[in-house]
N, C-alpha and C positions, 0 to 999 in steps of 0.2 A: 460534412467535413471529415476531414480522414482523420483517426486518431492518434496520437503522437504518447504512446504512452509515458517515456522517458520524460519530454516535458511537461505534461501535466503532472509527473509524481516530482520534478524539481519546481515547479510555479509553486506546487500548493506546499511541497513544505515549508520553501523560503516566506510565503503569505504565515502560512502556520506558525513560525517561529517567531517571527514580528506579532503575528497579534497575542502569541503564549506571554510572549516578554515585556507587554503591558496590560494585561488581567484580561484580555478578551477573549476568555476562556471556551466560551459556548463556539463561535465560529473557530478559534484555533482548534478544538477537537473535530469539529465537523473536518478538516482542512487536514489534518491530521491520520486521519482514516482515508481521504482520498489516495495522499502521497501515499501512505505505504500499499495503498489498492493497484493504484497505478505501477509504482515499482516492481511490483510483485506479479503485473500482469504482463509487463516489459521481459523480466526473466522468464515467466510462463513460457512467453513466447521466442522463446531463446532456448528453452527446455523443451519445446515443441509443440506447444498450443497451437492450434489452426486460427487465423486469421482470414476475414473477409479481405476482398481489394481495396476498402475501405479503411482495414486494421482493427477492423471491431472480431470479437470473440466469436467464432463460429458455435459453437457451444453452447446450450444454455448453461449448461453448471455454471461457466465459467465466464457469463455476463453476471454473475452479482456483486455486492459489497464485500469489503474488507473481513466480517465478519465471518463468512464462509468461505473467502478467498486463499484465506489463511491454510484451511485444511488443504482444500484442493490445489496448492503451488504443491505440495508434498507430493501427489499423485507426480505432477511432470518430473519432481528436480530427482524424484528414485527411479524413473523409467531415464535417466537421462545421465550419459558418462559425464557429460560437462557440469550437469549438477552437484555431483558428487560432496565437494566442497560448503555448498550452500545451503544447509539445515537452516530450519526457525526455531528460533528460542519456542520452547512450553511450560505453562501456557499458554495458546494464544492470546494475548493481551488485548485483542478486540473482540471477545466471544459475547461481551455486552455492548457492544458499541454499535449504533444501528444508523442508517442513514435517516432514516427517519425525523432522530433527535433532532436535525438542522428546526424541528417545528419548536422544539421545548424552549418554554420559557427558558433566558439565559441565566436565573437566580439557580436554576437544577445543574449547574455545572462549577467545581469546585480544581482550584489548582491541582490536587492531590487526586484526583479523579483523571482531571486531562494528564498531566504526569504519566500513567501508565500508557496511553496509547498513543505522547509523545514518545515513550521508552521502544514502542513497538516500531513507531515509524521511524525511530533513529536506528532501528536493527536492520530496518529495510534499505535504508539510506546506506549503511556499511557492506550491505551488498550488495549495491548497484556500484557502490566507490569499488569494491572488489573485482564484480564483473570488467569494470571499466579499466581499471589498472591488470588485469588479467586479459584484454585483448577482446573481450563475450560480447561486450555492448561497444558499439563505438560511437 
């Protein structure tokens, strides 16, 4: 399938927000690290990430999670005039956050916990509304 990153980082966080907004904490975090993964791979590649014809990362760095995704958008958006604008808060708010955890019992996840890496994903959300109102993504 080709990858659509712009939609998968709006699917999951409109998913994420609904399940934050009735305690269903363990998947809105999982859901939560997607959107601002996905967001942030959409500017990547607007900042100059190479893509397959497929739109997948040609990269390895730059196939993984939110968790390492985070430093490496820095790499493109300071090699990049159009970047300029587009800093990420620090610190990374997902430097614990693993894709992994989708396995963890859902009692290991607490409002106050998912909170910070809804706080991330909404920083990513304010850039992509940026790029967007800025003419970068259309």
């Amino acid at each position: 399938m080709q990858a659509d990153f712009l939609d998968a980082h709006e699917r999951h966080w409109y998913d994420a927000d609904r399940l934050f907004s009735t305690g269903r904490y363990a998947n809105a975090d999982h859901l939560f690290g997607m959107a601002a993964e996905c967001g942030l791979k959409r500017l990547m590649m607007k900042f100059g990430m190479m893509v397959s014809t497929e739109g997948k990362p040609k990269e390895r760095d730059d196939r993984e999670h939110v968790d390492k995704i985070w430093a490496r958008f820095e790499s493109y958006r300071s090699g990049s005039v159009e970047g300029r604008d587009y800093g990420l808060p620090t610190p990374n708010p997902f430097d614990k956050w693993h894709a992994s955890d989708r396995y963890a019992h859902q009692s290991n996840f607490s409002q106050a916990g998912v909170q910070l890496h809804q706080a991330g994903a909404v920083a990513i959300c304010e850039l992509i509304k940026k790029a967007q109102r800025e003419g970068l993504l259309v």
